[in-house]
C-alpha positions in Angstrom: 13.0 23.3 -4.0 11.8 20.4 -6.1 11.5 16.6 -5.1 14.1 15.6 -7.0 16.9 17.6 -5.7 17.7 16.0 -2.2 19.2 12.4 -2.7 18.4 10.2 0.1 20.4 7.0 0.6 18.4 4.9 3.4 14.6 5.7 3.1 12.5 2.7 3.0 9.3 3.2 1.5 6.5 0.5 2.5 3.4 0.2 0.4 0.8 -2.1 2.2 -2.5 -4.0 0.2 -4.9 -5.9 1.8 -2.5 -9.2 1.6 -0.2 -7.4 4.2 -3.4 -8.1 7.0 -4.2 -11.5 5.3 -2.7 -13.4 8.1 -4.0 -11.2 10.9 -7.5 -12.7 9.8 -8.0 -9.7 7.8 -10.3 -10.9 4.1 -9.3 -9.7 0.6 -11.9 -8.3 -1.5 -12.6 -11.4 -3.1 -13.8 -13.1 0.1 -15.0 -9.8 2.0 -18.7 -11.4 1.4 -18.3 -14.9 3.5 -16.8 -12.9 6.3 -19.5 -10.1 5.5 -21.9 -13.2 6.6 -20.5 -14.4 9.7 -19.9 -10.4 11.2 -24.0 -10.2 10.8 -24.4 -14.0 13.3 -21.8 -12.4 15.5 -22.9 -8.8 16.2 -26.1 -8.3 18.5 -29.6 -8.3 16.7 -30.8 -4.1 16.3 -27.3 -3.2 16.5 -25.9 -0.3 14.3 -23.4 -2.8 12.7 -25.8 -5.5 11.8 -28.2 -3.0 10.4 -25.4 -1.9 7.8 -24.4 -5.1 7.6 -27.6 -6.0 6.9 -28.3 -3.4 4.7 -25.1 -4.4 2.0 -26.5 -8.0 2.0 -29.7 -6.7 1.0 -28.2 -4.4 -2.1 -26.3 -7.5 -2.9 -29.5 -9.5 -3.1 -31.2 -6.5 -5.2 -28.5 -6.0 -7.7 -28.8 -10.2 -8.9 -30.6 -9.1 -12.3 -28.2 -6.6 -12.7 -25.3 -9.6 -12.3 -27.5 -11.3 -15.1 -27.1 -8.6 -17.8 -23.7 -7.5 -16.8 -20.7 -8.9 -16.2 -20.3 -8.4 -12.2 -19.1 -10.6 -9.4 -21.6 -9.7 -6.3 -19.3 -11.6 -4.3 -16.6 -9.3 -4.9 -16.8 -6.3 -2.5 -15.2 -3.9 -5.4 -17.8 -5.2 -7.7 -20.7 -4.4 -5.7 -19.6 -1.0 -3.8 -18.8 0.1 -7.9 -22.4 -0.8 -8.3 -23.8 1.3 -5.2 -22.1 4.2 -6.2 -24.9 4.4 -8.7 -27.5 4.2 -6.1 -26.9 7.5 -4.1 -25.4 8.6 -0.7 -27.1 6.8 1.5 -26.3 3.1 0.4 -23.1 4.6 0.0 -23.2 5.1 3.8 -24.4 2.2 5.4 -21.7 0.1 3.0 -19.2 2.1 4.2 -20.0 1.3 7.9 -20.9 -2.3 7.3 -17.6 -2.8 5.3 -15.9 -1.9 8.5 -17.9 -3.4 10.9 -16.8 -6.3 8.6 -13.2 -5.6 9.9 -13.4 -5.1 13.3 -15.4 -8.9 13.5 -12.4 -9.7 12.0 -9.6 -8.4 14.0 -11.9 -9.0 17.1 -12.3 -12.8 16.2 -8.8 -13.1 15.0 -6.2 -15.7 16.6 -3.0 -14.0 15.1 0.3 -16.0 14.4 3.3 -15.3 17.2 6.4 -16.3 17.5 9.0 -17.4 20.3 11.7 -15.2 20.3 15.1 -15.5 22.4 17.1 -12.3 23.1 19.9 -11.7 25.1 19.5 -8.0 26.3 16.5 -5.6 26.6 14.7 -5.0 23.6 12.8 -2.1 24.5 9.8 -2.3 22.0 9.7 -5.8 22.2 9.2 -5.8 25.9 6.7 -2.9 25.6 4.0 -5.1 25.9 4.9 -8.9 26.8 6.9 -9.9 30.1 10.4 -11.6 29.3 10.9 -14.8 31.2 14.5 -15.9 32.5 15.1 -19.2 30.7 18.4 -20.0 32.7 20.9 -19.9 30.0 23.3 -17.0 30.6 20.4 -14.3 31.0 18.7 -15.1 27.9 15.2 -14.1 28.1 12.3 -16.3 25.8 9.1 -14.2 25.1 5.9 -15.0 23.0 5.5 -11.7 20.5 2.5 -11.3 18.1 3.9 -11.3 14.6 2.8 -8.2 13.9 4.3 -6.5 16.2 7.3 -7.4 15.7 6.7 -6.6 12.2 5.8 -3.2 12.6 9.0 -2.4 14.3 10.9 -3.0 11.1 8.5 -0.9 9.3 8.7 2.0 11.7 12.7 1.3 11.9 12.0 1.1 16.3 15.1 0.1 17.7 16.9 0.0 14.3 16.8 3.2 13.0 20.5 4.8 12.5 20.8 8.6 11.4 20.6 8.4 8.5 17.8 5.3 8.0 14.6 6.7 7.6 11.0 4.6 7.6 7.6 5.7 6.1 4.3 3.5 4.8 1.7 3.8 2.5 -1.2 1.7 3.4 -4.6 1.4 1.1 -6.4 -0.7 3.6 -9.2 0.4 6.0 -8.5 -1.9 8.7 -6.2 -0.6 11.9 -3.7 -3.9 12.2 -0.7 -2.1 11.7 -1.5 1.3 14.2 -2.7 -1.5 16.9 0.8 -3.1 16.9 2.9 0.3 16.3 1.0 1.4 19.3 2.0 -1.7 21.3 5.3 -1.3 20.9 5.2 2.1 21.8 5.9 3.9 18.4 4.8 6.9 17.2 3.0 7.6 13.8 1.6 10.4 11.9 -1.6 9.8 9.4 -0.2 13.1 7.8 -4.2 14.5 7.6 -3.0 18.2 8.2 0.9 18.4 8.0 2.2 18.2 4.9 5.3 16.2 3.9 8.6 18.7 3.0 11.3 16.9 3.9 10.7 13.5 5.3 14.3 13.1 7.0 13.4 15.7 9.5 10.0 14.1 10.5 10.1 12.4 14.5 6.9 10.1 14.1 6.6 7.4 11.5 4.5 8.8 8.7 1.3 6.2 7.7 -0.6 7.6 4.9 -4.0 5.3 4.5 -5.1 6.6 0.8 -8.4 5.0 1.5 -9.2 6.7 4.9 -9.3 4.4 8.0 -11.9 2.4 10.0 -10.7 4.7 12.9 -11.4 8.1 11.0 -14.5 10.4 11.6 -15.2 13.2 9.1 -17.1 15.9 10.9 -17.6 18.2 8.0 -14.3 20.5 9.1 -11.6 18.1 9.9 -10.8 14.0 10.1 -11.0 13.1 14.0 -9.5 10.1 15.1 -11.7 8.0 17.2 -11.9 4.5 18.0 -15.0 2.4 15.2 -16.6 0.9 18.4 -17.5 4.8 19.7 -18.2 5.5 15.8 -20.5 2.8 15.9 -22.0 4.0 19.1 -22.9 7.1 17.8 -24.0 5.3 14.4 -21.7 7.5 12.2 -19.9 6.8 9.5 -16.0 6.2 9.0 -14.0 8.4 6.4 -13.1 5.5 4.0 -12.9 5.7 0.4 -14.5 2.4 -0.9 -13.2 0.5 -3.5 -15.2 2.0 -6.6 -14.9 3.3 -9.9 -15.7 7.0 -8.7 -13.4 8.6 -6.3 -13.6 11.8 -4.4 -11.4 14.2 -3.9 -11.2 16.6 -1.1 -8.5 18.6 1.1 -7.8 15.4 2.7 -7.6 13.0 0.1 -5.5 15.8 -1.7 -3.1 16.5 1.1 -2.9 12.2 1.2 -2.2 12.0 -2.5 0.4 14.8 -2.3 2.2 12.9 0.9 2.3 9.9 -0.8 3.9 11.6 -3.6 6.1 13.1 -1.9 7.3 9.7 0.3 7.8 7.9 -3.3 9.6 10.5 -5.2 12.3 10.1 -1.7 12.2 6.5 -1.1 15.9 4.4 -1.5 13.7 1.4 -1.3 9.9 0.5 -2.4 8.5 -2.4 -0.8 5.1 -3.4 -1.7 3.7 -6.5 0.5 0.5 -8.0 -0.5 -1.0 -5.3 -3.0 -1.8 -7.0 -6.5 -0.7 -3.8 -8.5 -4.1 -3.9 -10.3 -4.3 -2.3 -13.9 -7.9 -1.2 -13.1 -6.2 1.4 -10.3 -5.3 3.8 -12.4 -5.0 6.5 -9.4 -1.9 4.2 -8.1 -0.3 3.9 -11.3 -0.2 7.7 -12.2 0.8 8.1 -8.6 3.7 5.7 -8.6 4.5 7.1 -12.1 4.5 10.6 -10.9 6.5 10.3 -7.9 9.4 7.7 -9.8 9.5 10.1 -12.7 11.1 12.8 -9.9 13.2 10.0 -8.0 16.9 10.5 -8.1 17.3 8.1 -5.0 15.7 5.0 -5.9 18.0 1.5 -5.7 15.2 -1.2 -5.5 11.9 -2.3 -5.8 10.8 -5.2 -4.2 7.9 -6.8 -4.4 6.1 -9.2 -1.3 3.7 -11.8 -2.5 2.9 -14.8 -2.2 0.8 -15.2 -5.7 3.3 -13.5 -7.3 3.0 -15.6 -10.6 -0.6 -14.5 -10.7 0.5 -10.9 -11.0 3.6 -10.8 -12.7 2.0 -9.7 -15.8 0.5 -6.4 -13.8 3.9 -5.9 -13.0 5.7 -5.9 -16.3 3.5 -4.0 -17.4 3.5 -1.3 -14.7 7.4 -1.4 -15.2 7.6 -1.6 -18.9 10.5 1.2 -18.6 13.9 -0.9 -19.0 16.1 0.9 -16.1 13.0 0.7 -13.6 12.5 -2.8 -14.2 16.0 -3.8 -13.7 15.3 -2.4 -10.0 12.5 -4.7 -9.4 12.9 -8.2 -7.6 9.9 -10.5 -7.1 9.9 -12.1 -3.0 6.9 -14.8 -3.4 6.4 -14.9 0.3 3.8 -14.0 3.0 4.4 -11.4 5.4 5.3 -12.8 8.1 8.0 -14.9 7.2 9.5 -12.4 4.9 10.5 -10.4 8.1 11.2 -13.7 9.9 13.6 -15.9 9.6 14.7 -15.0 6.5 17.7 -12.4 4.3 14.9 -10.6 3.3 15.8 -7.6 6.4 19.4 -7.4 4.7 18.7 -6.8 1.7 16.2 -3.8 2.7 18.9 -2.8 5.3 16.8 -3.6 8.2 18.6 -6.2 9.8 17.7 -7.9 13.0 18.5 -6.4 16.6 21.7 -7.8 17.4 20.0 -8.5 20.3 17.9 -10.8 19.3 19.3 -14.6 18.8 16.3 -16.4 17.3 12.7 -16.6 16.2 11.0 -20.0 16.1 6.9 -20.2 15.6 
């Protein structure tokens, strides 16, 4: 049976770029190299990190003539990792390692926004983690939650999800923000390395399909392992990422990736993209996103989260040039955290907030 013959009427459909971990401390491409700088004071000298660390500052510093004659910006990660891919396996390597290394400084380092949040009830996943405290008024209960969190359980649809509503995400970033807060709330999720998507209504776990690879992903030459990047740095491997460059791979994984993601956009009711630029340079996404639209019989909307969003408008028009799919697109300049706070924005995706919950206040 093809895509296109099952019509789904509630399937939300998140696609994450690196603006969605912005405010989780997590840098963008075009300011990777400051924070690049600081992860090298922070980590111990003749550590694994700071040696690749180390090693992409020294490229960096190598490839100057090369910024001379061409038009490159070395402190643009995507710039330079293009530029290394012309250099062989092993600076590959250590990038790749240093890039996350890069990450987990970040997250590590991070003091993350939260929020005060009254409720009147239990909230099971948001007292997964954080004690409610009785504030005397009728049984209410006031807790501190990290955004994030909170966040993910409208992604993942936790203490939402009807019947018929169904949540999946496609993420392109490296970093492990979102599994660290669906894990805190006690949610499941499925990378979808192995399985392969058929019918996503009939799925129990959250599918998250990371087109990149993760930080938290160990290829050992038969299968992706899951580990944590502080015991892949112990053993000074490298993590399964697919850096941002000109040249990309393809393998059974990245294949059975590409074909989930396909298959999640050609079902989604809803696309909501938060904090990815839509770049015309990726053409992998576009033909993607093309592919699985061109099969879509449920689509209703297309909303797009960003807080730039004047800066990419054009990318968008252009991506939907098509008349009919760009009367389905509606522009949210916002950041991602307030979009899911405080705001209609959960109505209009069908997500609304726990009836439960009275307030949010940061």
């Amino acid at each position: 049976m093809s895509r296109s013959m099952k019509i789904y009427n509630d399937h939300n459909l998140y696609i994450l770029g690196a603006g969605f971990s912005y405010e989780a401390n997590m840098p963008l491409m075009s300011t990777f190299i400051t924070e690049l700088k600081k992860a090298y004071n922070w980590y111990p000298k003749d550590s694994y990190a700071r040696d690749s660390i180390e090693a992409i500052l020294k490229f960096r510093q190598l490839s100057t003539s090369s910024a001379y004659r061409v038009n490159l910006d070395l402190d643009n990660i995507e710039d330079l990792f293009s530029l290394a891919a012309t250099d062989g396996y092993e600076s590959i390597k250590l990038l790749r390692t240093g890039l996350c290394a890069t990450l987990e400084y970040c997250k590590k380092t991070a003091k993350r926004p939260t929020y005060s949040v009254n409720i009147r009830d239990d909230v099971p996943y948001l007292n997964a983690k954080l004690e409610g405290l009785d504030d005397g008024m009728g049984g209410r209960k006031k807790i501190n939650i990290d955004s994030y969190d909170y966040i993910s359980s409208v992604l993942s649809g936790i203490g939402q999800q009807k019947n018929d509503q169904i949540s999946s995400i496609i993420s392109f970033n490296y970093d492990t923000i979102l599994e660290d807060s669906l894990e805190s709330i006690g949610q499941d999720y499925t990378y979808c390395l192995k399985e392969k998507v058929r019918d996503i209504g009939k799925l129990d776990k959250t599918p998250l399909v990371k087109l990149h690879g993760s930080m938290n992903w160990l290829n050992n030459g038969k299968e992706i392992r899951i580990k944590s990047f502080d015991k892949i740095l112990e053993d000074k491997n490298t993590p399964f990422i697919i850096p941002p460059i000109w040249t990309k791979s393809s393998s059974d994984v990245t294949n059975t990736l590409w074909g989930n993601a396909l298959e999640l956009i050609s079902s989604a009711t809803r696309i909501i993209i938060i904090g990815f630029s839509l770049p015309k340079t990726d053409l992998f996404f576009r033909y993607l996103l093309a592919s699985g639209l061109q099969e879509n019989i449920s689509l209703q909307h297309i909303y797009i989260v960003n807080p730039n969003y004047s800066e990419i408008e054009d990318d968008v028009n252009d991506l939907f040039a098509n008349n009919k799919t760009k009367e389905l697109v509606h522009s949210i300049p916002n950041d991602t955290t307030r979009i899911f706070i405080g705001s209609k924005f959960n109505d209009l995706i069908n997500r609304p907030f726990d009836e439960r919950i009275d307030s949010f206040t940061r």
